[in-house]
PyMOL Python script that loads the backbone (N, CA, C, O; Angstrom):
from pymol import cmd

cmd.read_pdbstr("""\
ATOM      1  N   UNK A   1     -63.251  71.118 -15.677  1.00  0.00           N
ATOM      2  CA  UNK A   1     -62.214  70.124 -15.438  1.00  0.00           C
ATOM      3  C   UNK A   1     -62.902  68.870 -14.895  1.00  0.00           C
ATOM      4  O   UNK A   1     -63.665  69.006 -13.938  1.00  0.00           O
ATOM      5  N   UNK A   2     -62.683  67.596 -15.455  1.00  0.00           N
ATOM      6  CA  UNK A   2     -63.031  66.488 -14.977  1.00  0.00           C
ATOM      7  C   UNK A   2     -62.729  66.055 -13.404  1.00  0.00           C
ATOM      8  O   UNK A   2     -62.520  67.011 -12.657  1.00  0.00           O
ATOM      9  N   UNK A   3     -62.695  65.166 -13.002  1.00  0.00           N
ATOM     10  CA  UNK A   3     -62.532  64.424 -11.848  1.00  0.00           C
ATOM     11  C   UNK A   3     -61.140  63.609 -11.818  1.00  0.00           C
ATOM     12  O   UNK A   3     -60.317  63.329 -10.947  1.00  0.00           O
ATOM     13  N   UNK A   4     -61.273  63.382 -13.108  1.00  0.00           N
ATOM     14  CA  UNK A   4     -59.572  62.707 -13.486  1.00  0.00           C
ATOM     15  C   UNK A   4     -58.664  63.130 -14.045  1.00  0.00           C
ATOM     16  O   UNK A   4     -57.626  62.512 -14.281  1.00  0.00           O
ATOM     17  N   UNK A   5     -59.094  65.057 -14.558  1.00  0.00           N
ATOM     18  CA  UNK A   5     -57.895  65.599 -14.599  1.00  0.00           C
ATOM     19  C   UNK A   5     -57.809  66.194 -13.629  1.00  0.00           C
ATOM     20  O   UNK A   5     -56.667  66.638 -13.521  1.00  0.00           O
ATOM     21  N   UNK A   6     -58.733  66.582 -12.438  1.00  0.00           N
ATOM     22  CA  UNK A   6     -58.349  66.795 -10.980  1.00  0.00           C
ATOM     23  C   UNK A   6     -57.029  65.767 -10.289  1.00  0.00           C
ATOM     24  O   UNK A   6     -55.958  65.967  -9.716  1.00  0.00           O
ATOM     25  N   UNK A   7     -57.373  65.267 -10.477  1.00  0.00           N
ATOM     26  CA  UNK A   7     -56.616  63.457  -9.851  1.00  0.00           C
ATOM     27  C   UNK A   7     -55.338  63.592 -10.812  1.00  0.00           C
ATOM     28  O   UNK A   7     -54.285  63.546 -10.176  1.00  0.00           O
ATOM     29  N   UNK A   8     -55.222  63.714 -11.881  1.00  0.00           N
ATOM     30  CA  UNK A   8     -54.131  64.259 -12.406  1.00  0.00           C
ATOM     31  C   UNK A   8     -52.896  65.338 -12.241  1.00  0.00           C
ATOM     32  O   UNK A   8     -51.705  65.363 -12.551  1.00  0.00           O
ATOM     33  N   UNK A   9     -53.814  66.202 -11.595  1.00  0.00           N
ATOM     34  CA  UNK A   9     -53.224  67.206 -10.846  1.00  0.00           C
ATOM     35  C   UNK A   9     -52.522  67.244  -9.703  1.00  0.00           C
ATOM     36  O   UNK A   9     -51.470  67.769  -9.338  1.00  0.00           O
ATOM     37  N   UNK A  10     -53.754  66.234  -8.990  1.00  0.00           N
ATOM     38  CA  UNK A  10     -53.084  66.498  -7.678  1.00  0.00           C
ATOM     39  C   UNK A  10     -52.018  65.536  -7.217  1.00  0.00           C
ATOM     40  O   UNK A  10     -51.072  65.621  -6.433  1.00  0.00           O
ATOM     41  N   UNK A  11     -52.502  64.616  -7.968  1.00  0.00           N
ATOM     42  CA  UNK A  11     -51.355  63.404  -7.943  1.00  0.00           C
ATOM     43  C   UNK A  11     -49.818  63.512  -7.694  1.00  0.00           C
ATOM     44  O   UNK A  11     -49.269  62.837  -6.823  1.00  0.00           O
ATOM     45  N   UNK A  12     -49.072  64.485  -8.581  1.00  0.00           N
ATOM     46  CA  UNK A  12     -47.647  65.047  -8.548  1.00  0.00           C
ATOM     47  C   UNK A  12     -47.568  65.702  -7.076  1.00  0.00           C
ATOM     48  O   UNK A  12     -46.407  65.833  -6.688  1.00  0.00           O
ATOM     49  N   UNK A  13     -48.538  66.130  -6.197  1.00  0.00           N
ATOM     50  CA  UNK A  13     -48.829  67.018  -5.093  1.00  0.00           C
ATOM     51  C   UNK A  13     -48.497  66.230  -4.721  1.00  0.00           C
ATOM     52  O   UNK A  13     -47.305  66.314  -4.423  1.00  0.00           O
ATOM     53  N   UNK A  14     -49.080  65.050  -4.462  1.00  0.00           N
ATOM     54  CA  UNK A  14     -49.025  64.619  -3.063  1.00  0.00           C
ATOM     55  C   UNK A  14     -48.093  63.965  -3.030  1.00  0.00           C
ATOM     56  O   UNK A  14     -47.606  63.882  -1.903  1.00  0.00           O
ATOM     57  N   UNK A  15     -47.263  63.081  -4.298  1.00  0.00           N
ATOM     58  CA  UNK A  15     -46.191  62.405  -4.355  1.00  0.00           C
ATOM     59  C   UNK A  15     -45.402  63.350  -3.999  1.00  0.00           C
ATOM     60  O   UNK A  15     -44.606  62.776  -3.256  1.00  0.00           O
ATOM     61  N   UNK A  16     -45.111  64.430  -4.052  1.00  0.00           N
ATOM     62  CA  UNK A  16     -43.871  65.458  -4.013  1.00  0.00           C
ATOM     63  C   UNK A  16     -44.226  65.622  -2.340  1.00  0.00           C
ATOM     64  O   UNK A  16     -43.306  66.063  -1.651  1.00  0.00           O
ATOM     65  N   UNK A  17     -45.158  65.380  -1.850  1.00  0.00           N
ATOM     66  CA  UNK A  17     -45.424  65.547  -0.032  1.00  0.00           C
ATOM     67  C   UNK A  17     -45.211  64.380   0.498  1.00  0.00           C
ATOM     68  O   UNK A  17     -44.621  64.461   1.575  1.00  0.00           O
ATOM     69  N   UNK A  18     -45.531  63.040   0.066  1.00  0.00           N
ATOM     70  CA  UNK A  18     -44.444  62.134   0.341  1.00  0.00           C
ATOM     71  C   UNK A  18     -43.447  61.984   0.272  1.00  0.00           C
ATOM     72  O   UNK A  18     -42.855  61.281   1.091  1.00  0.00           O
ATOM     73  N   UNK A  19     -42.948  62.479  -0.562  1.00  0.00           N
ATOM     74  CA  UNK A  19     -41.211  62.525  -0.574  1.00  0.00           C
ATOM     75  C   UNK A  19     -40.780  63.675   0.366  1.00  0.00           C
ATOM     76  O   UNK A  19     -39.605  63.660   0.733  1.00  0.00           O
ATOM     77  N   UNK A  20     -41.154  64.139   0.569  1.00  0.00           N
ATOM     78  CA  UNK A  20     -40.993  65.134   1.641  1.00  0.00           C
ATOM     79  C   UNK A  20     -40.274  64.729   2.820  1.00  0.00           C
ATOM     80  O   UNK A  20     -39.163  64.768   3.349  1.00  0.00           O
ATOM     81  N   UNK A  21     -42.409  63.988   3.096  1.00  0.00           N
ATOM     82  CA  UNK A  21     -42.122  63.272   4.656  1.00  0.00           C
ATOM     83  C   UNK A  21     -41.120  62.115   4.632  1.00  0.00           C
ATOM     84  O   UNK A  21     -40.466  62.040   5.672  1.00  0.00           O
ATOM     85  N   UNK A  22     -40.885  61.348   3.857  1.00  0.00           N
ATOM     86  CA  UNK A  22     -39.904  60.668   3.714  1.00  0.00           C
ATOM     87  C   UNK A  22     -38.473  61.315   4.078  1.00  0.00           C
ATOM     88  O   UNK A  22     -37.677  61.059   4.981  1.00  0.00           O
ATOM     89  N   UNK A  23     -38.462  61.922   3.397  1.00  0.00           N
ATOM     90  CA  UNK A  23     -37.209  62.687   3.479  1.00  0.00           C
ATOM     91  C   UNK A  23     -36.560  62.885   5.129  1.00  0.00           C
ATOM     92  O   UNK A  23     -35.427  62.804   5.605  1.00  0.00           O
ATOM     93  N   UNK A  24     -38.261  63.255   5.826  1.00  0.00           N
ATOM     94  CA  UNK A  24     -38.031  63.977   6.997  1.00  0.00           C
ATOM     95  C   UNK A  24     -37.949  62.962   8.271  1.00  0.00           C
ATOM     96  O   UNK A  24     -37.563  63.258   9.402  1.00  0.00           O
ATOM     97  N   UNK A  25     -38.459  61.546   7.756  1.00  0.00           N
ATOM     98  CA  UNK A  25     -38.401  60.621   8.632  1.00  0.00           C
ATOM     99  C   UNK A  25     -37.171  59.701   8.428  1.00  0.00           C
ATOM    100  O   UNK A  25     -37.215  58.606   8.989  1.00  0.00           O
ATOM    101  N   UNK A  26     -36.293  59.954   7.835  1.00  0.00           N
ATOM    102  CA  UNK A  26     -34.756  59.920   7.602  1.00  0.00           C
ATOM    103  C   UNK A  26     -34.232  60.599   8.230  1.00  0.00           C
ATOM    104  O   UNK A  26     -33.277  60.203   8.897  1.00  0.00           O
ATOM    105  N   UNK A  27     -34.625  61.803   8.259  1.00  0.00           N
ATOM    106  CA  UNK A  27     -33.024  62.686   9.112  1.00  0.00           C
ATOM    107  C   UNK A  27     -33.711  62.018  10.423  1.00  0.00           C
ATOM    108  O   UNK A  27     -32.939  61.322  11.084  1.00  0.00           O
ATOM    109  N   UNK A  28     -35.367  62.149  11.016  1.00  0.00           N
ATOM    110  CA  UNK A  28     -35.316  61.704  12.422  1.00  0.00           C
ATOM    111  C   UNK A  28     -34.725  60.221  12.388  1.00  0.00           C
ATOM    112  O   UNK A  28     -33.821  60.173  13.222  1.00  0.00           O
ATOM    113  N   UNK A  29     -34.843  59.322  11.919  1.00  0.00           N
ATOM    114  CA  UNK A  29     -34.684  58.491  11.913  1.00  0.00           C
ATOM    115  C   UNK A  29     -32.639  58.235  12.456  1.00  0.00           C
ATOM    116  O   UNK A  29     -32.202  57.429  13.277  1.00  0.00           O
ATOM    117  N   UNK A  30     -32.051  58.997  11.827  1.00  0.00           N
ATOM    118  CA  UNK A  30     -30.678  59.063  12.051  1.00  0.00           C
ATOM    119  C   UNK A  30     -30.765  59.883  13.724  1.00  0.00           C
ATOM    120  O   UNK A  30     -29.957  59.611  14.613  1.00  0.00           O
ATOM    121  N   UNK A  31     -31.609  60.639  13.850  1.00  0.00           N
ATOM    122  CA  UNK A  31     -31.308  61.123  14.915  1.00  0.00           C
ATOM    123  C   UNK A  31     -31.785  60.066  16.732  1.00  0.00           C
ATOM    124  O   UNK A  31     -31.326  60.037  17.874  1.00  0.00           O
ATOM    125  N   UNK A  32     -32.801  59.458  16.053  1.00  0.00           N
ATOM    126  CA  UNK A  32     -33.098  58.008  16.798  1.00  0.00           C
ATOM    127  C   UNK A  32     -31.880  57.109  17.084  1.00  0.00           C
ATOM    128  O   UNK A  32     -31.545  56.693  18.193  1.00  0.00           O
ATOM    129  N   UNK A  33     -31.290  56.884  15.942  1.00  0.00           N
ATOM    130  CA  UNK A  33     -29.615  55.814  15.991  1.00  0.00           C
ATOM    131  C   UNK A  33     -29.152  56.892  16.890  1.00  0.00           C
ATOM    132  O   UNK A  33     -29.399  56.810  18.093  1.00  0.00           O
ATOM    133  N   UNK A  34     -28.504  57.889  16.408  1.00  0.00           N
ATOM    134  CA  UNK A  34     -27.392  58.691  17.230  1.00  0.00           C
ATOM    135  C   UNK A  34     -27.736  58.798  18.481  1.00  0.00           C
ATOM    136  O   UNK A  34     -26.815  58.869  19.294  1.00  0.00           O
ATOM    137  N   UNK A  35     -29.187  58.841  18.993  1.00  0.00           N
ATOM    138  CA  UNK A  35     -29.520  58.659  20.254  1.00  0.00           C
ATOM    139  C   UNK A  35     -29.293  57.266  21.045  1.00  0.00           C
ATOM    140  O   UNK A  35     -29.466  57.266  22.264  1.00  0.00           O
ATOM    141  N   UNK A  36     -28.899  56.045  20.359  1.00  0.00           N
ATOM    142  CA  UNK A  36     -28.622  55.012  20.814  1.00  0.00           C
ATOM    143  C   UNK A  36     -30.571  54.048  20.930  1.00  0.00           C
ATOM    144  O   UNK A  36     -30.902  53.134  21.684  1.00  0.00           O
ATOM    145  N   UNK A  37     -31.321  54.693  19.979  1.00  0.00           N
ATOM    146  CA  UNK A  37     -32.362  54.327  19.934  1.00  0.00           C
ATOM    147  C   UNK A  37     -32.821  53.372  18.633  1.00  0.00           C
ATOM    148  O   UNK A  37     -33.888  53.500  18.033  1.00  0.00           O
ATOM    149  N   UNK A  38     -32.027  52.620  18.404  1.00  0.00           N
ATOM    150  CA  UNK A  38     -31.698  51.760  17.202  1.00  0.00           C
ATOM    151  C   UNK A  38     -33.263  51.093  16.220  1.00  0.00           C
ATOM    152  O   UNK A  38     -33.638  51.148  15.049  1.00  0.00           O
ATOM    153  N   UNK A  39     -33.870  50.406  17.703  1.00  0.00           N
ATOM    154  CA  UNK A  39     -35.004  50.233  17.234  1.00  0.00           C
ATOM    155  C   UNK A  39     -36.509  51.352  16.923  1.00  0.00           C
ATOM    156  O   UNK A  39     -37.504  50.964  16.309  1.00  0.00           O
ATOM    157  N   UNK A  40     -36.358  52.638  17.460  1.00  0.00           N
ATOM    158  CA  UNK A  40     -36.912  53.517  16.954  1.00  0.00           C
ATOM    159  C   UNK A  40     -36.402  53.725  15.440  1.00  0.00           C
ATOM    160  O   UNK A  40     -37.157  53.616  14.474  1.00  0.00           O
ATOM    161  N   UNK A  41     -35.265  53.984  15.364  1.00  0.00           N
ATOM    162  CA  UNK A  41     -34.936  53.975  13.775  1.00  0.00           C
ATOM    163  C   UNK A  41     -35.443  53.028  13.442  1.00  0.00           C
ATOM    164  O   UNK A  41     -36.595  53.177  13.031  1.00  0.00           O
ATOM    165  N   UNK A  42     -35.118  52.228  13.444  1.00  0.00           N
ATOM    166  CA  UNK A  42     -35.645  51.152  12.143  1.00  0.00           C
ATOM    167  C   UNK A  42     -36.674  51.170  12.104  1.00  0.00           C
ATOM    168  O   UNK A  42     -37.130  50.817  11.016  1.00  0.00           O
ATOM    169  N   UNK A  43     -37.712  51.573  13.199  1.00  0.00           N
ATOM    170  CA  UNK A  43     -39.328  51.627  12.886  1.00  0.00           C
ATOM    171  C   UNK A  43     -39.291  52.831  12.085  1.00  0.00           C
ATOM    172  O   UNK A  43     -40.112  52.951  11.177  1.00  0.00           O
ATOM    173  N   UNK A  44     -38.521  53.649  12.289  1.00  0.00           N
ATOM    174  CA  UNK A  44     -39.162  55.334  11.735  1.00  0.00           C
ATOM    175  C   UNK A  44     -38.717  55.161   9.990  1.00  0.00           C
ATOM    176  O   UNK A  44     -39.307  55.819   9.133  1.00  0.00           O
ATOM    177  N   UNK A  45     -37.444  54.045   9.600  1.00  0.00           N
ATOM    178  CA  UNK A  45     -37.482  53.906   8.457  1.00  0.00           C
ATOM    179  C   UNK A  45     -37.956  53.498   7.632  1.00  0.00           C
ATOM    180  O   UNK A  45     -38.070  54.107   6.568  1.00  0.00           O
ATOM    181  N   UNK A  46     -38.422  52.253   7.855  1.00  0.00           N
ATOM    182  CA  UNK A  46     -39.426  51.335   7.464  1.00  0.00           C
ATOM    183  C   UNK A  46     -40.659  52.292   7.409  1.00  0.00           C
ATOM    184  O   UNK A  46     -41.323  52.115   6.388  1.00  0.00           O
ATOM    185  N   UNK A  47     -41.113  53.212   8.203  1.00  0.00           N
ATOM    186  CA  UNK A  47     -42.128  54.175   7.862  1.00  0.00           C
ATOM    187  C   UNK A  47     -41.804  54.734   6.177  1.00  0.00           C
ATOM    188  O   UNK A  47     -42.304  54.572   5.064  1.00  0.00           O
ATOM    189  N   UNK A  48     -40.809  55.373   6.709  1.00  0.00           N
ATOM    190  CA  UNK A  48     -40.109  55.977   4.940  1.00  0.00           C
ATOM    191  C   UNK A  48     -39.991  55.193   4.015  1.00  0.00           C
ATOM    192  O   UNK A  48     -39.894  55.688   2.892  1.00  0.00           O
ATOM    193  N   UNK A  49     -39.954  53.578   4.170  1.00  0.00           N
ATOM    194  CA  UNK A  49     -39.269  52.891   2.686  1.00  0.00           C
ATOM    195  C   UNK A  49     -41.444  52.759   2.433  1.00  0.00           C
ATOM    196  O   UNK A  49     -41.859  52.626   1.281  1.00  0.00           O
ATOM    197  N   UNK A  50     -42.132  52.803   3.230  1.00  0.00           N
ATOM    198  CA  UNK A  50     -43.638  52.530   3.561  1.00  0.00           C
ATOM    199  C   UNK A  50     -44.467  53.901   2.390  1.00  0.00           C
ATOM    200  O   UNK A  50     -45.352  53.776   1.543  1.00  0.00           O
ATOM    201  N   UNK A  51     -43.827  54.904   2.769  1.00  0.00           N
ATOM    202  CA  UNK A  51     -43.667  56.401   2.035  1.00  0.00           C
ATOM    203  C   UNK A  51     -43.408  56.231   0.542  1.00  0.00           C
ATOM    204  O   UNK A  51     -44.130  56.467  -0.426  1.00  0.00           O
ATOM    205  N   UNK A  52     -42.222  55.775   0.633  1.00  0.00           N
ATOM    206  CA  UNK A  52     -41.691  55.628  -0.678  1.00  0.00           C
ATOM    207  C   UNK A  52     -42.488  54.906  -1.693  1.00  0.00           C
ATOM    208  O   UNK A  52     -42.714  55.309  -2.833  1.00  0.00           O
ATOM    209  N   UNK A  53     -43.011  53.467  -1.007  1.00  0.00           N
ATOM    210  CA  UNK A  53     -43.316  52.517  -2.150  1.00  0.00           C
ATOM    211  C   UNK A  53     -45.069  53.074  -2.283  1.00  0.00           C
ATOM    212  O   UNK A  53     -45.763  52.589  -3.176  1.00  0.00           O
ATOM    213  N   UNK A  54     -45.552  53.931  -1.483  1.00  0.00           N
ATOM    214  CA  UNK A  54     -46.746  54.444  -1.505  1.00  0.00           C
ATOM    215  C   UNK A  54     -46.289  55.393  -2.915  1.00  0.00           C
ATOM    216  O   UNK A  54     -47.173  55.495  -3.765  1.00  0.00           O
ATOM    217  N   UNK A  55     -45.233  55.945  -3.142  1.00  0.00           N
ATOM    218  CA  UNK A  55     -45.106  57.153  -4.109  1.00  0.00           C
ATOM    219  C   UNK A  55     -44.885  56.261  -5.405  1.00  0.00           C
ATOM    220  O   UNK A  55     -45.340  56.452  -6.533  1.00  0.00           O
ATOM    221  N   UNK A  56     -44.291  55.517  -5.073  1.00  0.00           N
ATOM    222  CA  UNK A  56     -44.658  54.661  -6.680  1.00  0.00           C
ATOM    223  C   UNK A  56     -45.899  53.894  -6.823  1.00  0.00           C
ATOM    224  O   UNK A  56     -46.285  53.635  -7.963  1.00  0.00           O
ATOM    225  N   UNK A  57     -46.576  53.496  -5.797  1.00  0.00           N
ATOM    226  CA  UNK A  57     -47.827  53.368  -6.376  1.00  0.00           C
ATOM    227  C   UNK A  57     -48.910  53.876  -6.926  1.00  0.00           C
ATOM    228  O   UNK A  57     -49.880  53.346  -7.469  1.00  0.00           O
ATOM    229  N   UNK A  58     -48.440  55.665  -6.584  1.00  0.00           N
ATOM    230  CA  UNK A  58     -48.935  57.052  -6.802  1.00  0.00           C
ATOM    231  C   UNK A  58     -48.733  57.325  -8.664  1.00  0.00           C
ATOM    232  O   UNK A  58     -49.559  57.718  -9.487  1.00  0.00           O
ATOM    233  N   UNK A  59     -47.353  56.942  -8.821  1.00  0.00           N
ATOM    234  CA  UNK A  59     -46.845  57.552 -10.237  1.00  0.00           C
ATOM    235  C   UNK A  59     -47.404  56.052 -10.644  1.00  0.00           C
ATOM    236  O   UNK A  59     -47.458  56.323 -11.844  1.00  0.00           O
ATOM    237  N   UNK A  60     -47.732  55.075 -10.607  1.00  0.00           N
ATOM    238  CA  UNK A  60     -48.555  54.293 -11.303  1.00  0.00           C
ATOM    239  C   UNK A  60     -49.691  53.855 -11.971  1.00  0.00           C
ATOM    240  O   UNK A  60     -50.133  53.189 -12.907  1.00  0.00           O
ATOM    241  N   UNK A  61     -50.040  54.841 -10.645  1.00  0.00           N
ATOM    242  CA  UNK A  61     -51.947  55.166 -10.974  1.00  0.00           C
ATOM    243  C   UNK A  61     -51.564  56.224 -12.237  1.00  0.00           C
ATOM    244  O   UNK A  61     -51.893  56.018 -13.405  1.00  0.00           O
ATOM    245  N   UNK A  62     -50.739  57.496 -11.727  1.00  0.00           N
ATOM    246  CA  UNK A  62     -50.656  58.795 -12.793  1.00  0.00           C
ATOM    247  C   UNK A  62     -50.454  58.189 -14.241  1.00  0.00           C
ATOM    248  O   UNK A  62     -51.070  58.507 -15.259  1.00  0.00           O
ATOM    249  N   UNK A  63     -49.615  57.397 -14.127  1.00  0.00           N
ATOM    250  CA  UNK A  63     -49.266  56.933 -15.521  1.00  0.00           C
ATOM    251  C   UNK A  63     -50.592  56.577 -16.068  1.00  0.00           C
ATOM    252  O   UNK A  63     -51.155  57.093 -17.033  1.00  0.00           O
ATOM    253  N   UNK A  64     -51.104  55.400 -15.135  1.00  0.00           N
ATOM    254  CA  UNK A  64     -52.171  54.760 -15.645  1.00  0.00           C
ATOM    255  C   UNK A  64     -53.714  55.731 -16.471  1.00  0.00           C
ATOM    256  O   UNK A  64     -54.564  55.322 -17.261  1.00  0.00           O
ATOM    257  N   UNK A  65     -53.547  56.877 -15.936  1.00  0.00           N
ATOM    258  CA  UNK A  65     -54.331  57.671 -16.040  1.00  0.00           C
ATOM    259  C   UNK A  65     -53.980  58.807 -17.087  1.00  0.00           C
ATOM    260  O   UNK A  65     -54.868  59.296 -17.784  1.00  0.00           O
ATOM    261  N   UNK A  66     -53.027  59.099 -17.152  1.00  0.00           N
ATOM    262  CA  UNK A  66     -52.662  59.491 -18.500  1.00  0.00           C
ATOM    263  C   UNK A  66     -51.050  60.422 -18.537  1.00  0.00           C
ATOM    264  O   UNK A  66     -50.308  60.707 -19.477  1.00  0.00           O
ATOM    265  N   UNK A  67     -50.976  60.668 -17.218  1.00  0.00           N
ATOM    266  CA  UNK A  67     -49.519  61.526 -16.778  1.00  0.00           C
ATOM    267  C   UNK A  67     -50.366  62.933 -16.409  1.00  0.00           C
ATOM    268  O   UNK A  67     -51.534  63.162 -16.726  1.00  0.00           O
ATOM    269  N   UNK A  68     -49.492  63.783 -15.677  1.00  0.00           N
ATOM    270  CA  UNK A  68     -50.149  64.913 -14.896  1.00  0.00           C
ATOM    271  C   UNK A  68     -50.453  66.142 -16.069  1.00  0.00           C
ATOM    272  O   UNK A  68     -49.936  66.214 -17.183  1.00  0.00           O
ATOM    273  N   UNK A  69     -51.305  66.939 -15.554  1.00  0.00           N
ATOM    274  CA  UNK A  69     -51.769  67.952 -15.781  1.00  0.00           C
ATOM    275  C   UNK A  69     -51.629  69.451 -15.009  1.00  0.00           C
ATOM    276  O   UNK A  69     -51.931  69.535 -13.819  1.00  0.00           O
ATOM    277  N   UNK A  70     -51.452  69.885 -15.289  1.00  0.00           N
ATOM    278  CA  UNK A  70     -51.094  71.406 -14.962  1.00  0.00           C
ATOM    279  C   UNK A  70     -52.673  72.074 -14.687  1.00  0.00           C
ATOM    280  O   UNK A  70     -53.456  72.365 -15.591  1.00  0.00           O
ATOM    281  N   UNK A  71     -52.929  72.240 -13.224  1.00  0.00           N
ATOM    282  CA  UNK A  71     -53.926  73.173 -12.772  1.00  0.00           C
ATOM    283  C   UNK A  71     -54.167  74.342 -13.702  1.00  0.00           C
ATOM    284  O   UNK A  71     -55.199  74.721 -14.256  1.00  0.00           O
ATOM    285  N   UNK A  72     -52.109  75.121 -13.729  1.00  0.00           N
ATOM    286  CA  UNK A  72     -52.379  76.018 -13.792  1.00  0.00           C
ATOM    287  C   UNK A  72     -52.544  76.598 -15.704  1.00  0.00           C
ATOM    288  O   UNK A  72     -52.752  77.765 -16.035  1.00  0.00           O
ATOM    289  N   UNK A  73     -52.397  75.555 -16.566  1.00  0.00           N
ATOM    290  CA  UNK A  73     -52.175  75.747 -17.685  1.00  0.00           C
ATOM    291  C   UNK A  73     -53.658  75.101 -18.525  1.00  0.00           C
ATOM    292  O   UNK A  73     -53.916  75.171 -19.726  1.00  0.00           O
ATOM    293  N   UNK A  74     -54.326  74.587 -17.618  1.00  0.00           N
ATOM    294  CA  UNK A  74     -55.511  73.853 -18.136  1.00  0.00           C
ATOM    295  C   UNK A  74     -56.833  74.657 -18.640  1.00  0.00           C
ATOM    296  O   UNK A  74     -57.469  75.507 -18.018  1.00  0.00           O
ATOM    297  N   UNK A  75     -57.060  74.151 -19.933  1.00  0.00           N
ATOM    298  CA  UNK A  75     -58.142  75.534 -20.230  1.00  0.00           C
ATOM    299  C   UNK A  75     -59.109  74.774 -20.706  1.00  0.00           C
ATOM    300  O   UNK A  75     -58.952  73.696 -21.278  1.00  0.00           O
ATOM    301  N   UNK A  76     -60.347  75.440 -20.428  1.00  0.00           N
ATOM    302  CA  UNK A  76     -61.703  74.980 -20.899  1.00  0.00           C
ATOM    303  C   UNK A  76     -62.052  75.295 -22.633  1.00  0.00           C
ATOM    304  O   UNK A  76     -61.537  76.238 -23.234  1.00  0.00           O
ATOM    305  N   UNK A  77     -62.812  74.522 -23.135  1.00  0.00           N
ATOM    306  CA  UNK A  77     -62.734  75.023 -24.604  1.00  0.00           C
ATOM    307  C   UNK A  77     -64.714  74.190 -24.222  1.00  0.00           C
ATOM    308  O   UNK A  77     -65.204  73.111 -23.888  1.00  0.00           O
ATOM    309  N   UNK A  78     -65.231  75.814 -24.628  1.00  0.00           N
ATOM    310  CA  UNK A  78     -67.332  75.464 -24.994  1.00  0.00           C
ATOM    311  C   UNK A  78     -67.727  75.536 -26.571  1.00  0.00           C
ATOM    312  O   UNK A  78     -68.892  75.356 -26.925  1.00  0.00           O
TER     313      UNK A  78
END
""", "prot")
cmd.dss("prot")
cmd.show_as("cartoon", "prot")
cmd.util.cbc("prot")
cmd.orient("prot")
């Protein structure tokens, strides 16, 4: 396996772990407001919209590179 179908691979990984943490710095983020901690939210969101636009710069490169690859379906041919 190359280096850039490694990078292919892992690419969908880590975007799918950003969206994650995104995800997860939203609910804290609501839980910051409900605490009357307004400006913690908005920092903790701005983290997430920070997340987000990192994940499209992620599926940009992927594209750029050819779209993902499957670790687990990838076969060598000698």
């Amino acid at each position: 396996m190359t280096d850039v179908e490694k990078l292919r691979a892992l690419l969908p990984h880590w975007m799918e772990h950003n969206d994650e943490h995104a995800a997860e710095y939203e609910r804290w983020a609501q839980v910051a407001a409900s605490a009357g901690k307004d400006k913690a939210a908005e920092n903790i969101r701005s983290a997430a919209e920070q997340v987000a636009q990192a994940g499209l710069a992620l599926q940009r490169a992927l594209d750029e590179l050819g779209g993902p690859v499957s670790l687990e379906t990838h076969s060598h041919t000698h």
